[in-house]
C-alpha positions in Angstrom: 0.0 0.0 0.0 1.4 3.2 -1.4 1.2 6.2 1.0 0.2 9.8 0.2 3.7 12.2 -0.7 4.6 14.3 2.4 4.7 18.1 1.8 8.5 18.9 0.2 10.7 21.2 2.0 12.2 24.3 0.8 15.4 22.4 -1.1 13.3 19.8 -2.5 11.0 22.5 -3.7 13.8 24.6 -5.1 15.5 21.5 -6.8 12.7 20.7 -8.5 11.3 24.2 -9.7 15.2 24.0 -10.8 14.6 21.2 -12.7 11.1 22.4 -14.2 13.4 25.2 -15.6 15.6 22.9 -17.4 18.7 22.5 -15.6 20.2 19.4 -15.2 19.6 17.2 -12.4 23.0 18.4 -11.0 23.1 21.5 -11.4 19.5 22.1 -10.0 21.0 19.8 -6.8 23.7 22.3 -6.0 21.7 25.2 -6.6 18.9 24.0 -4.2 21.6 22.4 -1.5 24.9 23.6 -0.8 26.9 21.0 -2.2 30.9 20.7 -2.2 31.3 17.1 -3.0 32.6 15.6 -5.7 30.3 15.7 -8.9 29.9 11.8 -8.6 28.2 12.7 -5.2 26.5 15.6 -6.3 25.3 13.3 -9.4 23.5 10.2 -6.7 22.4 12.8 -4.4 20.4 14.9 -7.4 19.1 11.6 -8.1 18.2 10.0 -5.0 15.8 13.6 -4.7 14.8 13.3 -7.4 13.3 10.3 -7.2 11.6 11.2 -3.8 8.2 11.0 -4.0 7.1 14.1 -2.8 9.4 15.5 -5.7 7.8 13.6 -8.3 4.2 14.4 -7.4 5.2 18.3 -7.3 7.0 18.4 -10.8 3.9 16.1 -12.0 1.6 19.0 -10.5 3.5 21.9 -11.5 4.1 20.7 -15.3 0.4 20.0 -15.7 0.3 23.8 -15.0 2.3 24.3 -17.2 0.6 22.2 -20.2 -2.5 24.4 -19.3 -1.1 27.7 -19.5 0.5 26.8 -22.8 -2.8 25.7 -24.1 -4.3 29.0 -23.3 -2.5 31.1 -25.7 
């Protein structure tokens, strides 16, 4: 049994609206979190949030908002 998302925090927010803007995993992972690692760590950390549930169900949410706006003009 699958359970509902939990709200995202501020970095998981910011990483993805990153990500809706079209960086790249990475890049929206260091811009959302202040990451010095290496860019291998950087690389499985981006992923590892972006995979997060809550994540996915936001950037599903906000680019269906974004479809619609598009469809308006």
């Amino acid at each position: 049994m699958q359970t509902a998302p939990r709200e995202l925090t501020s970095k998981q927010q910011a990483f993805a609206d990153a990500l809706l803007e079209g960086l790249a995993s990475s890049k929206a992972y260091r811009r959302a979190y202040p990451a010095k690692g290496s860019p291998k760590v950087v690389s499985v950390k981006a992923a590892e949030v972006k995979r997060h549930p809550a994540v996915q169900a936001y950037m599903r949410k906000q680019q269906a908002k974004l479809d619609q706006k598009k469809g308006m003009f």
